[in-house]
C-alpha positions, 0 to 999 in steps of 0.5 A, spaced: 497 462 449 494 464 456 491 471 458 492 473 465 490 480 468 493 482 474 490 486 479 493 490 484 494 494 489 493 501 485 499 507 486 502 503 491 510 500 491 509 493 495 502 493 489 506 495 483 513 490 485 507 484 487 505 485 480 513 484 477 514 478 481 508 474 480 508 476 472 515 474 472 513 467 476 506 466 471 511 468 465 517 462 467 513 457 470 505 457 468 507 461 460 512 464 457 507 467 451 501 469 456 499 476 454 499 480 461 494 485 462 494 489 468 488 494 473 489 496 479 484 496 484 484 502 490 481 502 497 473 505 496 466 505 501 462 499 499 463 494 494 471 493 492 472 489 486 467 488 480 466 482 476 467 486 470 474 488 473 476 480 471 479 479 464 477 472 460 483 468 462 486 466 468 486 472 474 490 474 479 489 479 485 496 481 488 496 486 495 489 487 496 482 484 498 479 477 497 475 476 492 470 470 492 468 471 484 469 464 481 473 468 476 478 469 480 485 464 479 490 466 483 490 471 489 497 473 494 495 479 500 498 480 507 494 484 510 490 483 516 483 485 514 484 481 507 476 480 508 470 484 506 466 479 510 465 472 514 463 468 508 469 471 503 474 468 509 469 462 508 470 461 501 477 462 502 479 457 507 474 451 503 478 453 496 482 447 495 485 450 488 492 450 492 493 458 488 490 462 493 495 465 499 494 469 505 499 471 511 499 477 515 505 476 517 509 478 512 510 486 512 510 485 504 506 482 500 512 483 494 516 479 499 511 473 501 509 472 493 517 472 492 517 466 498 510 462 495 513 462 488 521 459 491 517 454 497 511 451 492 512 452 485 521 451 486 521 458 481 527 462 484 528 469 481 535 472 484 536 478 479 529 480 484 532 480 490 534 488 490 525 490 488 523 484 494 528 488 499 527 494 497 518 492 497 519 490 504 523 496 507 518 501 504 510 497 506 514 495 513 516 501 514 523 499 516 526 505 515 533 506 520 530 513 520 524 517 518 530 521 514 531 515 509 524 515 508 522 523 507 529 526 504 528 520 498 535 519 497 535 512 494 533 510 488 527 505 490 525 512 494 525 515 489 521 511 485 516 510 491 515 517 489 513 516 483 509 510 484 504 513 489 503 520 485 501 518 479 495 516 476 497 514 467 495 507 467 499 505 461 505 509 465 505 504 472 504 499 467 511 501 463 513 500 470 511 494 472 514 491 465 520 494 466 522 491 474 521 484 472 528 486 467 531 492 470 534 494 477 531 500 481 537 505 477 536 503 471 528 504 472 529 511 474 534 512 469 528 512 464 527 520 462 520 520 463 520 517 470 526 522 471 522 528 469 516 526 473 520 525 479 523 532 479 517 535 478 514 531 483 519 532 488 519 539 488 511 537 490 513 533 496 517 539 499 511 542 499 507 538 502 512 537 507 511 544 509 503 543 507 503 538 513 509 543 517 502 547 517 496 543 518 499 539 524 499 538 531 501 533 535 498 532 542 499 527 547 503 523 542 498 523 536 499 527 530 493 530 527 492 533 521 487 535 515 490 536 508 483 535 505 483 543 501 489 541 499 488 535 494 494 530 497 491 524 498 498 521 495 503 523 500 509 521 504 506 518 510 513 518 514 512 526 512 509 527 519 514 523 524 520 527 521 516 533 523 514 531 531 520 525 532 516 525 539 509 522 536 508 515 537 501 515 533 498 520 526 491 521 524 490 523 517 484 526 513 484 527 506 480 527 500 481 526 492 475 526 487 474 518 489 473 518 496 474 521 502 480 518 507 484 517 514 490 514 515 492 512 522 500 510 522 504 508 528 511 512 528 516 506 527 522 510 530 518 510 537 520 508 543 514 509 546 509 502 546 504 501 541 497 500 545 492 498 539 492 494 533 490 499 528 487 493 523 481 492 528 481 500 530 480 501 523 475 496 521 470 499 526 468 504 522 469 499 514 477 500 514 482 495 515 490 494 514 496 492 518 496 493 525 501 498 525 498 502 519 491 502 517 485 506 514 478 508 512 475 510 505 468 514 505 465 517 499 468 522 496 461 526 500 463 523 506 468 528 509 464 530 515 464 523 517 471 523 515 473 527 520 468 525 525 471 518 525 478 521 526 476 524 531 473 519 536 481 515 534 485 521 535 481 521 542 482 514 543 490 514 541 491 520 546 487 517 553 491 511 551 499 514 550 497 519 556 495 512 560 502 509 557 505 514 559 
């Protein structure tokens, strides 16, 4: 009987359905009596990933960095900085191990996982189908409308909601388990995640009227700091339903394990998107996808948080005003 550990991106719902899907494909194809253990990893300045975050057996890292400890098994990431560094990139293209895979061009991780386990391992996982939509409606922000994505109506909104806000680890666990058998409904019929989404939900319509407060949006960039308030978990659509004009947002936060900005593209402009915000991002030590990235500095570092998100805001607003 094998051990996995499963690490994935943490208080995400692309990270939370990618370690579904993977532990539904090692469970059919490599061992149906593997003992899963899993630990989610979270974006922090300096070193992400310890040796000491990998288990015994094999390993795998879903939606997040590579890592190029020898320890790691598998590894799935669809993020354009997927790297911390020119040698991991090298360390990656030389593995001839035929289990590591990265491709940023799929707005979901959950979704290129479920493509590789089809198209290489021949293992098909239809009853998915509903979590593997739903991962790459939600991490590609595919929404028909930033009401979708805010007012929180569908059962994998919903979910998404309580995915991001807490932080029990046996609780996102018990999620995990459950999406690799169970639909979105059925798993948001369960009283303790119902009980956390109404008590959640009613935090969100704060936060709305929070972010309602501290936002401004000038020459089509959205700025705003939440940092005295603790929301370095919200809706990150929540600001193009307020300013439905903006093209860009620059967010700062802050938690107890970091200080953070967030840099998103409206997905509902019609305006062009000038920059890719991946290789913005990596300037300062952050990175993502092109069209929604971020920054994570020490819990201390708010000042120069703050002073990062102002040099992109400028950048953002001098290039949307050129555009224009």
């Amino acid at each position: 009987m094998k051990k996995l550990r499963v690490l994935y991106h943490d208080n995400c719902f692309d990270g939370v359905s990618s370690a579904a899907v993977f532990s539904r494909f090692y469970k059919g194809r490599i061992d149906p009596e593997a003992t899963i253990e899993y630990e989610g990893l979270a974006h922090k300045a300096g070193q992400l990933i310890g040796e000491d975050q990998f288990g015994d057996g094999d390993n795998v890292i879903v939606d997040f960095k590579y890592s190029a400890s020898d320890r790691l098994t598998w590894w799935f990431d669809h993020h354009e900085s997927a790297f911390l560094s020119p040698q991991d990139e090298a360390h990656f293209r030389q593995d001839k191990s035929g289990l590591k895979f990265h491709d940023p061009g799929y707005k979901s991780c959950t979704k290129f996982i479920a493509h590789i386990t089809e198209k290489v391992f021949s293992v098909k996982m239809p009853d998915l189908e509903e979590l593997i939509y739903w991962a790459d409606i939600i991490d590609g922000a595919q929404f028909a409308d930033a009401q979708t994505a805010v007012e929180l109506e569908a059962p994998a909104m919903k979910l998404m909601l309580v995915i991001e806000a807490s932080h029990q680890r046996e609780f996102i666990h018990k999620i995990i388990q459950d999406l690799q058998h169970k639909t979105l409904g059925q798993v948001m019929d369960d009283p303790d995640v119902r009980s956390r989404f109404d008590v959640l939900y009613a935090k969100h319509k704060e936060t709305i009227d929070i972010i309602r407060k501290a936002a401004t949006c000038s020459r089509g960039v959205i700025e705003f700091d939440v940092s005295a308030y603790g929301l370095e978990g919200y809706n990150k659509f929540i600001p193009y339903y307020l300013f439905p004009e903006s093209v860009y947002c620059v967010g700062v936060s802050q938690s107890p394990s970091r200080a953070k900005v967030s840099v998103g593209t409206n997905p509902w402009s019609t305006r062009p998107r000038q920059h890719n915000l991946a290789k913005l991002c990596e300037k300062y030590g952050g990175g993502g996808h092109s069209v929604v990235a971020a920054i994570s500095f020490k819990p201390d570092g708010i000042a120069t948080a703050r002073a990062a998100a102002r040099e992109i805001a400028d950048l953002l607003q001098n290039d949307t005003k050129a555009s224009q």
